[in-house]
C-alpha positions as CSV (number, residue, x, y, z in Angstrom):
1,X,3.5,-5.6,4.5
2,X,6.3,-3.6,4.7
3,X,8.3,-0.8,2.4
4,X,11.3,1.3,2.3
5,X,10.6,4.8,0.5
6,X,13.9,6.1,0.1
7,X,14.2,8.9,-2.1
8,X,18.3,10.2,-2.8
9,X,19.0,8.6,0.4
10,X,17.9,11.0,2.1
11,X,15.5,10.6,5.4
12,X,14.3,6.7,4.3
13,X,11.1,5.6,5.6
14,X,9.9,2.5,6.6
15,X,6.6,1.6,5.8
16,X,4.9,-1.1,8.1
17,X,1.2,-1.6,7.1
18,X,-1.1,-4.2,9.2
19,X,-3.4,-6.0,6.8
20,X,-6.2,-7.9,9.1
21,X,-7.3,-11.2,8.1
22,X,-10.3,-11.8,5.2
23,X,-9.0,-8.1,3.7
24,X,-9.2,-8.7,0.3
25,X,-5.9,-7.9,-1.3
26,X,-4.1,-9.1,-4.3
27,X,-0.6,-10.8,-3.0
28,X,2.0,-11.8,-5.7
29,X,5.6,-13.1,-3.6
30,X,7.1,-13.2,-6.6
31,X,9.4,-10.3,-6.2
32,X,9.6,-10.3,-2.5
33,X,6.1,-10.0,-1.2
34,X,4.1,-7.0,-3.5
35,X,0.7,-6.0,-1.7
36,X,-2.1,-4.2,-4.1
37,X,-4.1,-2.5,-1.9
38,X,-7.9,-1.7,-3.9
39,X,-8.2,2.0,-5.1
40,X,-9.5,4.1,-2.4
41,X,-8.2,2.1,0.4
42,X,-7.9,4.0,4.4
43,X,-5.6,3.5,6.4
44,X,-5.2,4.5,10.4
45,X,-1.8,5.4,11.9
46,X,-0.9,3.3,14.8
47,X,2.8,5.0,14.8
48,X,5.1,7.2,13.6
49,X,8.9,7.1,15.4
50,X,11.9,9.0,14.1
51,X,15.7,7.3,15.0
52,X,18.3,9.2,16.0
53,X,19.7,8.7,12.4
54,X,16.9,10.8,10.7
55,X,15.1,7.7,9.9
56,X,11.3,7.7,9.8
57,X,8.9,4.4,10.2
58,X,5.1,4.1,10.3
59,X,3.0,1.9,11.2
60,X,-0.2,1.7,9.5
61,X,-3.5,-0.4,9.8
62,X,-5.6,-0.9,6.6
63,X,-9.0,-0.2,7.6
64,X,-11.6,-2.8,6.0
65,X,-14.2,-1.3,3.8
66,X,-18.1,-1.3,4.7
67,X,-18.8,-2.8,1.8
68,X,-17.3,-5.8,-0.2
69,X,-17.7,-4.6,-3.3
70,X,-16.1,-1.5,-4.6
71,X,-17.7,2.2,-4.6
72,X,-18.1,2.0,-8.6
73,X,-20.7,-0.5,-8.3
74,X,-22.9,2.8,-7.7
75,X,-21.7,4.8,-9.9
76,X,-22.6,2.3,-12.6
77,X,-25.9,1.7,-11.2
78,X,-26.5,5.5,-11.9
79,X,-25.4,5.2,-15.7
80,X,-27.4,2.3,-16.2
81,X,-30.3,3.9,-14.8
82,X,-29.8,6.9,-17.3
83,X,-29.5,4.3,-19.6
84,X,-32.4,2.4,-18.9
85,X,-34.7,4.6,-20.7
86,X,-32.6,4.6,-24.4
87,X,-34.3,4.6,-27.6
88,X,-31.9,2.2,-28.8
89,X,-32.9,-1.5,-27.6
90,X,-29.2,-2.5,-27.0
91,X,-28.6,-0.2,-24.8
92,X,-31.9,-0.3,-23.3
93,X,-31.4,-4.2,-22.4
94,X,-27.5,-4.0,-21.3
95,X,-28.8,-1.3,-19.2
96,X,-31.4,-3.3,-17.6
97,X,-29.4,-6.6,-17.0
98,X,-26.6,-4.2,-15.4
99,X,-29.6,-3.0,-12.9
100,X,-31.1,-6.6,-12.4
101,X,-28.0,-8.0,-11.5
102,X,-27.1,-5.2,-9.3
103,X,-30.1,-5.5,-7.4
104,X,-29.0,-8.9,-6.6
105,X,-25.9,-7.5,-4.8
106,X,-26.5,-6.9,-0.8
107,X,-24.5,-3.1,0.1
């Protein structure tokens, strides 16, 4: 993936990021190749030059998270579990299927 942050035209930079194969991005080549990386994504640097011309470009590599399912899946297992003890039998329930089914899930 690569973009061109150039604010005023002043000192552009090129943005060259490395995306390793199986990462689970959302792709749309509709207008030229758009990348969504998931909230909370890392990154290493692999370079950084500067031209002659003031120019900056960067290479990044986006690191692959431990886990394939995002970080909120625990913090919804903590609300449910706070839930899970509701007076009201709604609540209660949804709370409980939200825990059964996230016990299924392998971290």
């Amino acid at each position: 993936m690569i973009s061109l942050n150039n604010y005023n035209f002043k000192n552009p930079m090129l943005e060259i990021i490395r995306i390793p194969k199986g990462a689970r991005v959302s792709r749309n080549m509709e207008h030229g190749g758009e990348i969504l990386m998931p909230r909370g994504a890392a990154y290493k640097l692999i370079s950084k030059e500067t031209t002659s011309e003031g120019e900056i470009k960067v290479v990044l590599e986006y690191i692959l998270p431990k886990s394939k399912y995002p970080d909120d899946i625990g913090q919804i297992g903590k609300i449910a579990e706070q839930q899970a003890h509701s007076t009201n039998d709604l609540i209660r329930e949804s709370a409980q299927e939200i825990l059964d089914e996230i016990s299924g899930l392998s971290f």
